[in-house]
N, CA, C and O atoms as a Tinker XYZ file with bonds, in Angstrom:
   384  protein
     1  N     49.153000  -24.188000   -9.979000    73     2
     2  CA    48.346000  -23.234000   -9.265000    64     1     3
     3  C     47.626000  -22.268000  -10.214000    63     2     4     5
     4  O     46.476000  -21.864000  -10.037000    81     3
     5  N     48.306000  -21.988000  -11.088000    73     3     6
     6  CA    48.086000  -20.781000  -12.466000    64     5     7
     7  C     46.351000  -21.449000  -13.108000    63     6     8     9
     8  O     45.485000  -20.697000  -13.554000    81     7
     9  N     46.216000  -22.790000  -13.007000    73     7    10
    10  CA    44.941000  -23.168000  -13.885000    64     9    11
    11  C     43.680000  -23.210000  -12.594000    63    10    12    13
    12  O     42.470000  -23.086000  -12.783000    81    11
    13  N     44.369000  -23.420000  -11.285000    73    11    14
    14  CA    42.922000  -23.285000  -10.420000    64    13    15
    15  C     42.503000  -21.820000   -9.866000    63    14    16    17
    16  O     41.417000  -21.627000   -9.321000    81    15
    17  N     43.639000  -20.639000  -10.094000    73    15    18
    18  CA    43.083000  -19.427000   -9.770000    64    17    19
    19  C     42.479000  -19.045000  -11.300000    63    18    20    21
    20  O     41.784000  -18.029000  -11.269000    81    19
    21  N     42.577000  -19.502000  -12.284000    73    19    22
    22  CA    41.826000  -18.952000  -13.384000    64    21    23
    23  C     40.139000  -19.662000  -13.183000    63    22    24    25
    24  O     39.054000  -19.104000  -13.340000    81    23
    25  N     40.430000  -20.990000  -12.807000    73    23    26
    26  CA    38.995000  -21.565000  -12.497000    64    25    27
    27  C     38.041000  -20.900000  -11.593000    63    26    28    29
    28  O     36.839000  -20.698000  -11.763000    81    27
    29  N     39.203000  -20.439000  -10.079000    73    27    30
    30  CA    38.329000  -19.832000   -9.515000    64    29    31
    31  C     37.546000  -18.523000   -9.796000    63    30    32    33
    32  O     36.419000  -18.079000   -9.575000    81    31
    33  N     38.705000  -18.120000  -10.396000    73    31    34
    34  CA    38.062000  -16.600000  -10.920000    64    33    35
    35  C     36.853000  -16.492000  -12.267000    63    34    36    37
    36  O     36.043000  -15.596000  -12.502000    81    35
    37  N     37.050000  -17.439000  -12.802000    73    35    38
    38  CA    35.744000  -17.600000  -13.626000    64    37    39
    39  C     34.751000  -18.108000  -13.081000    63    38    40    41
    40  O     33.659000  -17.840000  -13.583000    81    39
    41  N     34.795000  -18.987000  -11.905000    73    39    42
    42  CA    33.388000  -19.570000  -11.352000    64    41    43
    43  C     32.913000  -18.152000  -10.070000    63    42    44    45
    44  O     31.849000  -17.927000   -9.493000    81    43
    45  N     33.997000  -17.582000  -10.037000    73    43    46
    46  CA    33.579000  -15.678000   -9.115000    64    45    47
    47  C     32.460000  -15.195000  -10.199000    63    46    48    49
    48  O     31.277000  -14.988000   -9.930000    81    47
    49  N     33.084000  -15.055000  -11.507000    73    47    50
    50  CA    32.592000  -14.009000  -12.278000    64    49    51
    51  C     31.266000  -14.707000  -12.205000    63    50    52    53
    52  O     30.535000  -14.181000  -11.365000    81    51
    53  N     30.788000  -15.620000  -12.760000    73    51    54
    54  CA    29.520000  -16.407000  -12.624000    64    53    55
    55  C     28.911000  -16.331000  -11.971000    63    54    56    57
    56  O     27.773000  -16.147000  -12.401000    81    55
    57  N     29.053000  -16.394000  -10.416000    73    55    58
    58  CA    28.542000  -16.277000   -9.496000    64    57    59
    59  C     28.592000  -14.843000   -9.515000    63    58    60    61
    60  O     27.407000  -14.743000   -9.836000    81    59
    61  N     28.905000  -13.850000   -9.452000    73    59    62
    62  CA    28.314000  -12.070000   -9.052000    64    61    63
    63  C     27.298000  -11.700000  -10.619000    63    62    64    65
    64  O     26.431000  -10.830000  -10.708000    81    63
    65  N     27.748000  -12.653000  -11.707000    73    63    66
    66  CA    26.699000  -12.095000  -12.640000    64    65    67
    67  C     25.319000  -13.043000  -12.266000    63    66    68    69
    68  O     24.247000  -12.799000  -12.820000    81    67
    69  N     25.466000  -14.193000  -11.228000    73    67    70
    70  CA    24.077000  -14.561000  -11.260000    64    69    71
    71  C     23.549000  -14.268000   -9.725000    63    70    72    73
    72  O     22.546000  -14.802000   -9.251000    81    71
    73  N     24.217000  -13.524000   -9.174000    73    71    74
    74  CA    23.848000  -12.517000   -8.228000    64    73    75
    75  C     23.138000  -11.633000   -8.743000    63    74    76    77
    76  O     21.920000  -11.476000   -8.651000    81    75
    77  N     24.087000  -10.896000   -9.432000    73    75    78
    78  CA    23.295000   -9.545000  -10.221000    64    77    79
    79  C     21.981000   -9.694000  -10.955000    63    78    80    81
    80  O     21.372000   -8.684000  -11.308000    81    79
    81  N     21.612000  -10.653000  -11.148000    73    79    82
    82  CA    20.647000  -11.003000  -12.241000    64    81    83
    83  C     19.486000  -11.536000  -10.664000    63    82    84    85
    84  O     18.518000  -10.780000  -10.586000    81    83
    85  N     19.500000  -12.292000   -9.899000    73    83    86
    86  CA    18.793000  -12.611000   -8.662000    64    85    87
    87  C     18.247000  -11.087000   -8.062000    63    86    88    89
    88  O     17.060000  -10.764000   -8.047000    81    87
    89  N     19.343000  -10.257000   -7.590000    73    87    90
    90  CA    18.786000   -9.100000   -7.422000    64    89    91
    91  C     18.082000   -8.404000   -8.407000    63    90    92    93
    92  O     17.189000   -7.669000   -7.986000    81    91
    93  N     18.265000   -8.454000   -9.643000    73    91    94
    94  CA    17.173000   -7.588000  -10.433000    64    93    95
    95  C     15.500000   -8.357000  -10.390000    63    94    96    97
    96  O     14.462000   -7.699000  -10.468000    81    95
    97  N     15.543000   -9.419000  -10.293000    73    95    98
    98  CA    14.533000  -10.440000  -10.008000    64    97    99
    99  C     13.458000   -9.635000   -9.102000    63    98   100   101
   100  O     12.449000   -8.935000   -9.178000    81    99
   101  N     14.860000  -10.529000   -7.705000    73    99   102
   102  CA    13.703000   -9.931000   -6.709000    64   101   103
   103  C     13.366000   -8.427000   -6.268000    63   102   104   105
   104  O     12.743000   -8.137000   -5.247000    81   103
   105  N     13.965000   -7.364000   -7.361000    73   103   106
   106  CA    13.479000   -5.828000   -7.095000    64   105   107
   107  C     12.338000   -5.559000   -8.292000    63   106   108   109
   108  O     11.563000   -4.603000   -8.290000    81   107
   109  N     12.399000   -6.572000   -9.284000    73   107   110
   110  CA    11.323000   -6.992000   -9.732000    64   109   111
   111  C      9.731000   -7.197000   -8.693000    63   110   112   113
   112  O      8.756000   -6.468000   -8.508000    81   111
   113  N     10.095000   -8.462000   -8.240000    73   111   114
   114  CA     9.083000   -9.144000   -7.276000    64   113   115
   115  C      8.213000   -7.821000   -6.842000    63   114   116   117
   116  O      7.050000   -7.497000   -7.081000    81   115
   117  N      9.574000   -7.017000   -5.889000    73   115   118
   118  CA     9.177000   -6.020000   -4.122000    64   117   119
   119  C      8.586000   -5.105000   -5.408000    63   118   120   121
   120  O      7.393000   -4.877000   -5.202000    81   119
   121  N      9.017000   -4.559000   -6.566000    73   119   122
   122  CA     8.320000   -3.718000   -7.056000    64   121   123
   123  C      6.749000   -3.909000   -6.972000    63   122   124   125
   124  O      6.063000   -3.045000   -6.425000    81   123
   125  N      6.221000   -4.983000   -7.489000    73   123   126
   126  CA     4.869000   -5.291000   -7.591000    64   125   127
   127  C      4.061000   -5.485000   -6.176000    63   126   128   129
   128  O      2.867000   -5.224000   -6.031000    81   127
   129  N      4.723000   -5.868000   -5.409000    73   127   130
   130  CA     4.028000   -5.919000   -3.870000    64   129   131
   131  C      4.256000   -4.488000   -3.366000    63   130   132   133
   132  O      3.821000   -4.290000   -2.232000    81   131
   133  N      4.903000   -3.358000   -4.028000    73   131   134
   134  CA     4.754000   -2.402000   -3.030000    64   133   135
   135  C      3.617000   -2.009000   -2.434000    63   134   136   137
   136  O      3.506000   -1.780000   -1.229000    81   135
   137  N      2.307000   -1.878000   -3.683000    73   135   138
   138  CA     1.261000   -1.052000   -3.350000    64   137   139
   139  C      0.522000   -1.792000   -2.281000    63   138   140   141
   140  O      0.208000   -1.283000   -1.205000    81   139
   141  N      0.279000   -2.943000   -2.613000    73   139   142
   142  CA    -0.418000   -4.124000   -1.960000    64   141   143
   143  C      0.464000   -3.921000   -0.282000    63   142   144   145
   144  O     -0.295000   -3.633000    0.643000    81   143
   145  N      1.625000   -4.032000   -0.011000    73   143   146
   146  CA     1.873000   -3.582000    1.085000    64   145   147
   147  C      1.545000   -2.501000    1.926000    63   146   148   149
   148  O      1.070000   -2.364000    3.053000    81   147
   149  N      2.020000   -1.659000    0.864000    73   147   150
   150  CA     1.684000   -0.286000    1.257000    64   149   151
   151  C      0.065000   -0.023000    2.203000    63   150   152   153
   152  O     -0.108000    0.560000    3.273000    81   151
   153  N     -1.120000   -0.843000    1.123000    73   151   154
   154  CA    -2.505000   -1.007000    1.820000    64   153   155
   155  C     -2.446000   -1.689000    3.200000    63   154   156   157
   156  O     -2.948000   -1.165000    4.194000    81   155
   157  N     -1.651000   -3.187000    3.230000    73   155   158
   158  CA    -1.625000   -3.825000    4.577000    64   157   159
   159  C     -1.261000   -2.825000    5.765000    63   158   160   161
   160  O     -1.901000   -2.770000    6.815000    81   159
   161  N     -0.167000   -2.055000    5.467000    73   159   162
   162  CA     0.748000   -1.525000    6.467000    64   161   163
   163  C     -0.469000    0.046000    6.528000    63   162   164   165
   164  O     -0.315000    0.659000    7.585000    81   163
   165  N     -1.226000    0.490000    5.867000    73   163   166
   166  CA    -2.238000    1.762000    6.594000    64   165   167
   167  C     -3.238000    0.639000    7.123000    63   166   168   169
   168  O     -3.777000    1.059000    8.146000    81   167
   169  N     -3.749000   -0.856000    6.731000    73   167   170
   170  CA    -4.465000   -1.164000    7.838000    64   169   171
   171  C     -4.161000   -1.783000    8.914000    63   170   172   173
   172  O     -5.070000   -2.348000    9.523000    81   171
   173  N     -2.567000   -1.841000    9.509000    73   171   174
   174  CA    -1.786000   -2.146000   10.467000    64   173   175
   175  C     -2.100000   -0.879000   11.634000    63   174   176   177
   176  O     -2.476000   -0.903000   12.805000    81   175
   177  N     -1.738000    0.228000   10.669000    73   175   178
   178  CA    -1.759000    1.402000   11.278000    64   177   179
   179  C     -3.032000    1.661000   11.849000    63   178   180   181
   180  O     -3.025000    2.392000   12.839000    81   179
   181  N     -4.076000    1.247000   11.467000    73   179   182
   182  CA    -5.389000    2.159000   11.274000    64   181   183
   183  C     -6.036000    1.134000   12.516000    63   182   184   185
   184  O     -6.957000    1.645000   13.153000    81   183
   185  N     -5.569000   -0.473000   12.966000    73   183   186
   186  CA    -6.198000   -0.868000   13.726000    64   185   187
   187  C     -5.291000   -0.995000   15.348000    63   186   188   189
   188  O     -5.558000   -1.339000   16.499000    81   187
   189  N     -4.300000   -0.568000   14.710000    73   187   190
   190  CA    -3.284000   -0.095000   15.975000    64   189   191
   191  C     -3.770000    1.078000   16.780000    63   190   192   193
   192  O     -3.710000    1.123000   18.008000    81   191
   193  N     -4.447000    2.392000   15.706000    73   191   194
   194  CA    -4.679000    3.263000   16.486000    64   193   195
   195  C     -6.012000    2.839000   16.764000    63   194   196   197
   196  O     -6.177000    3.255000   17.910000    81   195
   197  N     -7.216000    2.184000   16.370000    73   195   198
   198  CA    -7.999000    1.182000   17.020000    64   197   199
   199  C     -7.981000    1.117000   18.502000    63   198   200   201
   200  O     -8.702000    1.645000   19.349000    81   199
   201  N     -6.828000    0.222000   18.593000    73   199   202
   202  CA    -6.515000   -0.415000   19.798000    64   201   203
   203  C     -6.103000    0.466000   21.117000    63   202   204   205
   204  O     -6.322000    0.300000   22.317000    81   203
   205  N     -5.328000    1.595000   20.286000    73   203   206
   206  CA    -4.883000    2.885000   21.089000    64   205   207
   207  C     -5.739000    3.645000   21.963000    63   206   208   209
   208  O     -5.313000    4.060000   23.041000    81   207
   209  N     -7.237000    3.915000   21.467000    73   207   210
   210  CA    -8.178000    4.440000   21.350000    64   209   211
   211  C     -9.655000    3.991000   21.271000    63   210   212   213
   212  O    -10.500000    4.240000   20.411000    81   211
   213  N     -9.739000    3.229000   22.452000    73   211   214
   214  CA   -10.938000    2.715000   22.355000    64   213   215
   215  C    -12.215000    3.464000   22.272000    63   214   216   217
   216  O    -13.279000    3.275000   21.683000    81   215
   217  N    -11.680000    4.514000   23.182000    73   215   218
   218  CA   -12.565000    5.547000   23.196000    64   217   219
   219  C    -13.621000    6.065000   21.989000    63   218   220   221
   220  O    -14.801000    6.412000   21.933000    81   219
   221  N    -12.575000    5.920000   21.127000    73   219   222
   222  CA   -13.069000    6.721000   19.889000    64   221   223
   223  C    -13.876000    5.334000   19.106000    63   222   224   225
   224  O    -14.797000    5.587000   18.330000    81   223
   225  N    -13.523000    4.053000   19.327000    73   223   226
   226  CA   -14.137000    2.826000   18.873000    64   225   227
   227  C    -15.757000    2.512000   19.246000    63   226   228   229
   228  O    -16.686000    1.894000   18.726000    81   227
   229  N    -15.469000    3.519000   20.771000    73   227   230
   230  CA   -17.086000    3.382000   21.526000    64   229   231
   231  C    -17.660000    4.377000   21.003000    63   230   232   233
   232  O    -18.696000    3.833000   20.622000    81   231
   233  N    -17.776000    5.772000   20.610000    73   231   234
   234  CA   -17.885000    6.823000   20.787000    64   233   235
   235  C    -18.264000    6.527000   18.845000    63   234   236   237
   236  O    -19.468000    6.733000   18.691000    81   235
   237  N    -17.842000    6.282000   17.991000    73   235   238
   238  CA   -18.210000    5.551000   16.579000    64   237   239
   239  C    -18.892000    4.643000   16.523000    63   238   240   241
   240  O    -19.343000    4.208000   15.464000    81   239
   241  N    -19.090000    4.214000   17.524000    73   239   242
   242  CA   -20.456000    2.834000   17.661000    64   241   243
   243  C    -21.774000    3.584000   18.211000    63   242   244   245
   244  O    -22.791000    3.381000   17.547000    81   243
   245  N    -21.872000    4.293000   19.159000    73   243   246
   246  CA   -22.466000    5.155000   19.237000    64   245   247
   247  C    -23.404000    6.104000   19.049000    63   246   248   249
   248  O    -24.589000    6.301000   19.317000    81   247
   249  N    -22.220000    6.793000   18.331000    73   247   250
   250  CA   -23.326000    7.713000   17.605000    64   249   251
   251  C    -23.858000    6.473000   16.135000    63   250   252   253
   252  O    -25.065000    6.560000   15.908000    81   251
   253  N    -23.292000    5.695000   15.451000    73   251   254
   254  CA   -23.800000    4.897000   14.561000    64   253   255
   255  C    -25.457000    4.324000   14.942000    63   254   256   257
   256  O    -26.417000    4.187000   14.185000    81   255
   257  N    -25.347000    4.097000   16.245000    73   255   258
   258  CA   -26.323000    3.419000   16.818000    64   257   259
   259  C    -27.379000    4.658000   17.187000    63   258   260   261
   260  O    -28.574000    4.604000   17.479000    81   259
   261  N    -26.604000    5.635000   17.078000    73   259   262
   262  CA   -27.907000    7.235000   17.763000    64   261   263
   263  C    -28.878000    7.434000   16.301000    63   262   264   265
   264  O    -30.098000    7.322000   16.182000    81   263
   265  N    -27.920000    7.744000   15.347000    73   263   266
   266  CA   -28.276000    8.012000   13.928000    64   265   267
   267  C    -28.664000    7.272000   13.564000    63   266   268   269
   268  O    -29.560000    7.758000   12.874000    81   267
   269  N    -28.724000    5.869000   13.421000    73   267   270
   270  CA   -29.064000    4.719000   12.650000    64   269   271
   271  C    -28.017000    4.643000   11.389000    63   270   272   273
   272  O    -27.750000    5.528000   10.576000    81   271
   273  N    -27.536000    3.373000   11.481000    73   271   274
   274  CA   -26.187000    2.923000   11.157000    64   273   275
   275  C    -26.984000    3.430000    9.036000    63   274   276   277
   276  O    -26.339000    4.085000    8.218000    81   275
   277  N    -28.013000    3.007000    8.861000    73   275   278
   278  CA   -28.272000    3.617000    7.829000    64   277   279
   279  C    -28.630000    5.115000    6.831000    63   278   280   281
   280  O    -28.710000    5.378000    5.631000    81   279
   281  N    -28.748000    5.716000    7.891000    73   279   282
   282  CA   -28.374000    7.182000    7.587000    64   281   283
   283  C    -27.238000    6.774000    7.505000    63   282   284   285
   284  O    -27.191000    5.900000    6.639000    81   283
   285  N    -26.035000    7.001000    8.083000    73   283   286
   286  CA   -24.480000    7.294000    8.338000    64   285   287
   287  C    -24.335000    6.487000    7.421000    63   286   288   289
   288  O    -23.485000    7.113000    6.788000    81   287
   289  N    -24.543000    5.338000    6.691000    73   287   290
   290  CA   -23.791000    4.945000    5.207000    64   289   291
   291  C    -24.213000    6.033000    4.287000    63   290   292   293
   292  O    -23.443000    6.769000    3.671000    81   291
   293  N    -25.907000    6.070000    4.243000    73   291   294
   294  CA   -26.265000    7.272000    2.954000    64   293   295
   295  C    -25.239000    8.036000    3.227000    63   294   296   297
   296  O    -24.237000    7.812000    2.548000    81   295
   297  N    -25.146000    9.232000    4.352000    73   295   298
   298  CA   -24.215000   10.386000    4.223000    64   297   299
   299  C    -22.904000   10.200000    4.042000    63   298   300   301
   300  O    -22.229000   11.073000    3.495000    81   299
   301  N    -22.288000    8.864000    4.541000    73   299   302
   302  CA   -20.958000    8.941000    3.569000    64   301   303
   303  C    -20.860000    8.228000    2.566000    63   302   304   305
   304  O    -19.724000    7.795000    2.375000    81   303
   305  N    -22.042000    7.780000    1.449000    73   303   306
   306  CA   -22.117000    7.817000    0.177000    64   305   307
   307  C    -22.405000    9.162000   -0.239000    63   306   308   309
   308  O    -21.396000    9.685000   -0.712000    81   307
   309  N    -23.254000    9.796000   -0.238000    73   307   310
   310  CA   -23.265000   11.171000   -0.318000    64   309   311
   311  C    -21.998000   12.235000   -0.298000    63   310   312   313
   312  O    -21.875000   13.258000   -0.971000    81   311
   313  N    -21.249000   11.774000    0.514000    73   311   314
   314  CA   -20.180000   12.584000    0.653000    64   313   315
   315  C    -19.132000   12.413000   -0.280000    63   314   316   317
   316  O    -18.406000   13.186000   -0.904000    81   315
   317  N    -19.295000   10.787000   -0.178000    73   315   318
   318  CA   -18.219000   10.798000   -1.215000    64   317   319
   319  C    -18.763000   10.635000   -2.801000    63   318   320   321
   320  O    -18.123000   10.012000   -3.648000    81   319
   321  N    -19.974000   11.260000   -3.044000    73   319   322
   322  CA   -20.648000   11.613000   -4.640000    64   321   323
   323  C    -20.268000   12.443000   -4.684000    63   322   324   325
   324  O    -19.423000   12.489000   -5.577000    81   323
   325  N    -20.445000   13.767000   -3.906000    73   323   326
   326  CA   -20.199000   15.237000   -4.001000    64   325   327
   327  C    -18.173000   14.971000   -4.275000    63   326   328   329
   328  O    -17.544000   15.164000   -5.316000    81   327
   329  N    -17.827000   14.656000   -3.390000    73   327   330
   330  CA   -16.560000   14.467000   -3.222000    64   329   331
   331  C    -16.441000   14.162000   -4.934000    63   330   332   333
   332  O    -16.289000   15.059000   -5.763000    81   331
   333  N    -16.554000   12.609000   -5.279000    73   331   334
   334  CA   -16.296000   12.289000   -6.511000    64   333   335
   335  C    -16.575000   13.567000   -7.642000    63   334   336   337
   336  O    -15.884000   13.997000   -8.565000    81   335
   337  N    -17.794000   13.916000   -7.163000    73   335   338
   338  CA   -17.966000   15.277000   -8.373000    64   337   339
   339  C    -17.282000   16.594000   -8.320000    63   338   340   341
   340  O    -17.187000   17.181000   -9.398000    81   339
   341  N    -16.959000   16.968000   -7.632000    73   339   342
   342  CA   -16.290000   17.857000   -7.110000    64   341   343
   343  C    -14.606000   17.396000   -7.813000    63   342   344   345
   344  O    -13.808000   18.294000   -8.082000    81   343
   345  N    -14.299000   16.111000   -8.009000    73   343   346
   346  CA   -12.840000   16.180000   -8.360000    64   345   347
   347  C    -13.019000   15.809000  -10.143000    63   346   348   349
   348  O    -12.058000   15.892000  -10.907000    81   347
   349  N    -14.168000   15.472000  -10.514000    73   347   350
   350  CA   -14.384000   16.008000  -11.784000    64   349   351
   351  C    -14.409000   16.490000  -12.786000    63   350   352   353
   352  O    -14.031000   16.383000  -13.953000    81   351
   353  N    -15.293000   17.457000  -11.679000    73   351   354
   354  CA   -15.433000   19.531000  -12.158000    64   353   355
   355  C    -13.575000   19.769000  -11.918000    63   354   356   357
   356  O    -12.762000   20.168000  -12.752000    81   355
   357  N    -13.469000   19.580000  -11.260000    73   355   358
   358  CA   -12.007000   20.241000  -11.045000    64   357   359
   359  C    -10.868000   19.212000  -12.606000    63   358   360   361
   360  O    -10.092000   19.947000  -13.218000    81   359
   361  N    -10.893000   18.170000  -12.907000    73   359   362
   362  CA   -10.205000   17.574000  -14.301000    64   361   363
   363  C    -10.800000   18.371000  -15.173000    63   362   364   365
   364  O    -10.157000   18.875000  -16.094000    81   363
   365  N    -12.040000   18.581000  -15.010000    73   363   366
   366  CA   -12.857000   19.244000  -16.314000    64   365   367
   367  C    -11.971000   20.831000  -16.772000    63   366   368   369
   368  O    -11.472000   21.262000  -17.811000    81   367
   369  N    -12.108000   21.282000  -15.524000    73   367   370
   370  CA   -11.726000   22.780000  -15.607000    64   369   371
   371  C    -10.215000   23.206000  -15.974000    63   370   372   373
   372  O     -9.735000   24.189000  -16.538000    81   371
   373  N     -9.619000   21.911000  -15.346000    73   371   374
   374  CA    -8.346000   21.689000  -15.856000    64   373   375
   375  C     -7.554000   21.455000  -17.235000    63   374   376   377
   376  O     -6.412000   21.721000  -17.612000    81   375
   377  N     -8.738000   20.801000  -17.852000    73   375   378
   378  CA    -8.462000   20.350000  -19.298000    64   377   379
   379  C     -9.048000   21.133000  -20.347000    63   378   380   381
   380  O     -8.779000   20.836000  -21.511000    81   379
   381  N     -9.833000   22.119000  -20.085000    73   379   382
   382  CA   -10.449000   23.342000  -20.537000    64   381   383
   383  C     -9.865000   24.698000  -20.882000    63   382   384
   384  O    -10.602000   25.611000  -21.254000    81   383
C-alpha cells in the first residue's frame, strides 16, 4: 500500500502544479480581453438603452434630419477639436 499512496501523492502534486500553471495562463488570456470586453459590454449597454428608449432614437433622427445630418457631424467634429485642444492646453500647463 506504502508505494501506491506515494504514487498517488506525487501524481496530486503534478496535477495542482499543472493547475497552477493553467490558471496563470488563462488570467493571462482574460487579462488581454479585458479592454476589448470592456468596449463590447458599453455597446451592450448603449443599445439596450436604445431599445429602452425609442423615444430618444426618434427624437435623434429628427432633429439630424431638421439640421442636416451634415452640420451635426461638422459640430461634433468641432466639438471634439476644441475638446481635443482644450485637454492639451491643460498637459501643457501641467508640465510647465
Amino acid at each position: 500500500m506504502k508505494p501506491l499512496m506515494k504514487e498517488l501523492n506525487a501524481r496530486r502534486t503534478y496535477l495542482v502544479a499543472q493547475c497552477k500553471m493553467q490558471r496563470e495562463e488563462i488570467a493571462l488570456h482574460i487579462s488581454r480581453l479585458e479592454k476589448p470586453l470592456t468596449i463590447i459590454d458599453s455597446g451592450i449597454h448603449f443599445f439596450s438603452f436604445l431599445r429602452q428608449h425609442p423615444m430618444a432614437v426618434m427624437a435623434t433622427g429628427v432633429l439630424l434630419n431638421r439640421f442636416h445630418f451634415t452640420k451635426a457631424i461638422r459640430s461634433i467634429i468641432e466639438v471634439r477639436t476644441i475638446w481635443s485642444g482644450l485637454l492639451k492646453l491643460k498637459s501643457f500647463i501641467k508640465s510647465a
